[in-house]
N, C-alpha and C positions, 0 to 999 in steps of 0.2 A: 504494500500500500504506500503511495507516494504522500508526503504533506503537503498541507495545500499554503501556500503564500501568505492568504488572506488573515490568516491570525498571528505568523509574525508582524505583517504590517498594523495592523489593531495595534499590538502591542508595542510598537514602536512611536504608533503616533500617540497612543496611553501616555510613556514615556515622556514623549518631548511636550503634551501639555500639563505632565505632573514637573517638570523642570522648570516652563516658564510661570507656570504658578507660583513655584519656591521666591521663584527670581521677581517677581511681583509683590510675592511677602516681603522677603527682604529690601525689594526698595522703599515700599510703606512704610516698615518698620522704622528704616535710617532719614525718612522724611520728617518722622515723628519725632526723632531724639532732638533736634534742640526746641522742641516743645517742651517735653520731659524735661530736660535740663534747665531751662528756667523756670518749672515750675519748683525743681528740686532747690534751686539755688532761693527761687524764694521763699519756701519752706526753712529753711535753715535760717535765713533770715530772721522770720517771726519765731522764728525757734529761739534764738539765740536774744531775742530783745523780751520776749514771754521770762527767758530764763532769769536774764537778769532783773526781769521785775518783780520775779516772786523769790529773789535772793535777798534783794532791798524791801522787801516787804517783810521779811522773816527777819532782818538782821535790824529792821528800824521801826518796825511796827509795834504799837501796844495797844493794844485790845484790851478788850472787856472779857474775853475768854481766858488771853494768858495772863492777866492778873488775879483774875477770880483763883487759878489753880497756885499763885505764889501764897493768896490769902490761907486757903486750905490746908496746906504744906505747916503754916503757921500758927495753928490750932494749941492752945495749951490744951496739957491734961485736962485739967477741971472744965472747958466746952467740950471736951471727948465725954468725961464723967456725964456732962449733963445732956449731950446728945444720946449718949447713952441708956440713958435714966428714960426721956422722953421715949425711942421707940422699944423699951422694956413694955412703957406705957400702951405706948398704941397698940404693941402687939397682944395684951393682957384685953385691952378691948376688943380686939376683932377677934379675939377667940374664944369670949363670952358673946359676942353676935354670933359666931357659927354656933355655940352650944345653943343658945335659946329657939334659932331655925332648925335644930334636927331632935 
């Protein structure tokens, strides 16, 4: 049995539009790079000014939250004694509310 022509040639012309394809990617792709590239290069940018505003914010900032925690820190015993004392309290009360509902 002889081969027939017709499906080398298929597969030749397969071939050369799976190449000019590639070669269509790759030009797309390298059209696109100094897209990408200035979008990277402004990214960095806002990267780099974001950073230093939340380095100056942490290094010169005083808030009401990180004072509140220097107060805390500060606590003598005897506010421990009596915060203590207190939820001794409360908790004596809600566990004569559960006793009286069950």
């Amino acid at each position: 049995m002889a081969k027939s022509d017709d499906g080398q040639g298929f597969a030749v012309a397969k071939g050369a539009l799976l190449a000019l394809g590639g070669l269509a990617a790759i030009a797309i792709g390298l059209s696109l790079l100094p897209a990408v590239w200035g979008l990277l290069k402004l990214s960095m940018i806002v990267g780099v000014i974001a950073g230093a505003g939340y380095l100056g914010y942490r290094a010169f900032g005083k808030t009401k939250e990180l004072q509140a925690g220097k107060e805390r820190k500060a606590l003598s015993s005897a506010d421990f004694d009596r915060q203590m004392r207190e939820l001794d309290h409360l908790d004596r009360q809600l566990d004569n509310e559960i006793r009286k509902r069950s």
